[in-house]
C-alpha positions, 0 to 999 in steps of 0.5 A, a space after each residue: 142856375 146850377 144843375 137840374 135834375 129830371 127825375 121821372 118816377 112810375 109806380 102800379 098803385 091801382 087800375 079801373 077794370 083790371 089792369 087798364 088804366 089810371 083812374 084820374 082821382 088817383 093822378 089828381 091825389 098824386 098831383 096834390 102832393 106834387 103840387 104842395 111840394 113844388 109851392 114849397 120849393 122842393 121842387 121846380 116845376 111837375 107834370 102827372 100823366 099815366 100809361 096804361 095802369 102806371 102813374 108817371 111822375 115827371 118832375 125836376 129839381 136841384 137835389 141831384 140824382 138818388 135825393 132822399 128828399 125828391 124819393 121820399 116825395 114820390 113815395 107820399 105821392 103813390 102813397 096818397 094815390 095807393 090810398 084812393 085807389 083802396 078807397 075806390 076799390 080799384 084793382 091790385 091797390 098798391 101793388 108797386 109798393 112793396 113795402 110800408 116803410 121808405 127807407 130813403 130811396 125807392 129803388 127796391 121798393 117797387 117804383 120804376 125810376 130815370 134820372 138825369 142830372 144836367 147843365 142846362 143848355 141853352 135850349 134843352 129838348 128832351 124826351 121821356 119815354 113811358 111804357 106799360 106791360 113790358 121791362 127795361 130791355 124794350 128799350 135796348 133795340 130803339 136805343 142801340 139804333 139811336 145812339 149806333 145805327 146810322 142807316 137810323 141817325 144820320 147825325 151819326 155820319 153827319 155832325 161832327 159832335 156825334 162823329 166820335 160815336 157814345 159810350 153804352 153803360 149796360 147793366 146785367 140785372 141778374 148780378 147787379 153788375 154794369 159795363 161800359 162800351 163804346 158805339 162804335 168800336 165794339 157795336 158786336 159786343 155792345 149787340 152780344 149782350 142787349 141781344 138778350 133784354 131779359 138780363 142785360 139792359 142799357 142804363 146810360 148813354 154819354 157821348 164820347 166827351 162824358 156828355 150824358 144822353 138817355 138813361 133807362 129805369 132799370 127795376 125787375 118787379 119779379 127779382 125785387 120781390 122774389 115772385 112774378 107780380 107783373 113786368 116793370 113798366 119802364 121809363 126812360 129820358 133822352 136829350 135831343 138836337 145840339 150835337 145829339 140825336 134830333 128829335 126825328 132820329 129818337 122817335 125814327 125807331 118806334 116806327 116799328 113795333 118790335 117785340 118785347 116781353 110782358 103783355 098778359 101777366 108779364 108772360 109773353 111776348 108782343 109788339 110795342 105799340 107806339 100811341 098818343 097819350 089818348 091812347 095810353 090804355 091796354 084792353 086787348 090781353 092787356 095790351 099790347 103793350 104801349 108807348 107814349 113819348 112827351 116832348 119837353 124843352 127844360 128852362 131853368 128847370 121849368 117844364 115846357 110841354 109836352 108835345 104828345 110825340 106819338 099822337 102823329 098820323 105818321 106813326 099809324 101804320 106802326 099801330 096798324 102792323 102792332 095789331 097785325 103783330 098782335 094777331 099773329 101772337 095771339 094764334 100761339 095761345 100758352 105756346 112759345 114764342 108767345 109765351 116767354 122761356 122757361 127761363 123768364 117763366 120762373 116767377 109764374 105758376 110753371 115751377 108749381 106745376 113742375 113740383 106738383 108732377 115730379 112724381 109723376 115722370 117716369 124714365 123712358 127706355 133709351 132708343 135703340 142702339 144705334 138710332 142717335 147715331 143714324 139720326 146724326 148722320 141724317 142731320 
């Protein structure tokens, strides 16, 4: 068999009380599409499942990368999903789908997209990570510490197929700009950038012989669209075992729920909560945000799975210190660190009320002469 391609497209098209959850009647129109596509041999084989208020679509082909034909599916998928959620009046119906028209990818139309072209090995473990009410640099610590960090992936030290170290291809969001770097002879510079997730966010990951070992969806709703319409939900996929990471060392680092942006109206900062797919709903300030992670084996191309990987008693006391976090985070009301930067406030009702009191700042009398001065000395 050739090439296989897993494609995992995600998309807000509507949500059951607020910003909740996917209502099943939407999943199941998006499965229908799927379903007729897959009898037509459009594609081989799908899997539907929401996190949060996203409809994730999981499916894999023989298109490759970026096919019209695969993004054209997606988008009747969402279209057909957006379409009951109208009809139930479910909240923010569509809100995704930025645009009427598909012009041939949906990349910059809303929809969050990974996907990875692969020659199948002969056993092909993989991962999909699916989160809600964050964006794609959530996913730059737990990779950094997969792909990098040893004290987290023995096989680092260990086997001699990951020996060499991997290659990070990042991406600047703002100016649409990538970078490679190599894990681990520029692990500083590699840490320089992801170090601020809201602009530089890991898209792929080869190892050292070109091998390609996760990608990350990499879409800002607020920069695609030009105004704050909610974080971007991110989606990413990652091969496992056979001179890759095990599948242990993936999961190992969402053992700590660090913090990432969104949360409430994609404002503020809060821990990633690791859960099973039972779990996979937001309640608390609309979050926290949540995690779910299947656990897939691809056979010619046939989905095998999924082990919900999260649904685990070893990750309850990652849960248990995400509600500790989320208390914490929650007594700084509108304050930072709790509530993003000026910077990522850019998209919100801040820039308004900056306009709606210029008038009203007056310039102050500069201190005395001599206090900066004396202040400096202090410091």
């Amino acid at each position: 068999m050739g090439k296989i391609t897993i494609s995992v497209i995600k998309a807000d098209i509507g949500s059951l009380a607020g910003h909740h959850i996917a209502h099943p009647d939407t999943m199941a129109a998006a499965s229908r599409v799927l379903a007729e596509a897959k009898s037509k041999g459009v594609i081989i084989d799908f899997y539907v499942t929401h996190v949060g208020d996203d409809i994730q679509l999981i499916m894999t082909h023989g298109k490759g990368e970026n096919s019209p034909e695969i993004h054209g599916l997606a988008w009747e998928a969402f279209k057909a999903a957006a379409n009951v959620a109208r009809d139930l009046g479910l909240y923010a119906a569509g809100q995704d789908l930025l645009s009427e028209a598909f012009s041939g990818n949906v990349r910059g139309l809303g929809p969050g997209v990974a996907e990875m072209e692969i020659e199948e090995r002969p056993s092909e473990p993989i991962i999909t990570f699916h989160a809600d009410k964050t964006e794609p640099g959530a996913f730059n610590l737990p990779l950094y510490k997969v792909f990098a960090d040893p004290f987290n992936t023995a096989g680092l030290v260990i086997d001699p197929r990951m020996h060499d170290g991997f290659r990070f291809q990042i991406l600047d969001v703002y100016e649409g700009k990538a970078v490679t770097l190599n894990a681990p002879e520029e692990l500083y510079d590699i840490l320089a950038l992801i170090g601020t997730p809201a602009r530089y966010v890991i898209k792929r990951i080869y190892r050292k012989d070109g091998l390609l070992a996760a990608v990350v969806s990499s879409e800002r709703l607020n920069l695609i669209a030009g105004k704050y319409i909610g974080k971007d939900d991110p989606v990413a996929i990652v091969r496992a075992q056979h001179g890759l990471p095990a599948v242990g060392e993936v999961l190992e680092p969402f053992s700590f729920p660090h913090l990432v942006a969104g949360w409430m109206r994609g404002s503020h900062h809060g821990p990633l909560m690791p859960v099973g797919m039972k779990d996979a709903k937001c309640t608390r300030f609309d979050g926290p945000p949540r995690i779910i992670a299947l656990g897939w084996q691809v056979k010619n191309g046939r989905l095998v799975g999924p082990a919900d990987l999260f649904a685990d008693p070893a990750f309850d006391e990652a849960r248990r210190l995400a509600q500790q976090i989320a208390d914490y985070m929650r007594r700084h009301g509108p304050f930072m660190p709790h509530r993003l930067g000026p910077e990522e406030m850019e998209y919100t009702t801040l820039p308004q009320v900056l306009e709606r009191l210029a008038d009203r700042f007056e310039k102050v009398e500069e201190a005395p002469k001599g206090v900066h001065k004396e202040r400096s000395k202090m410091l």
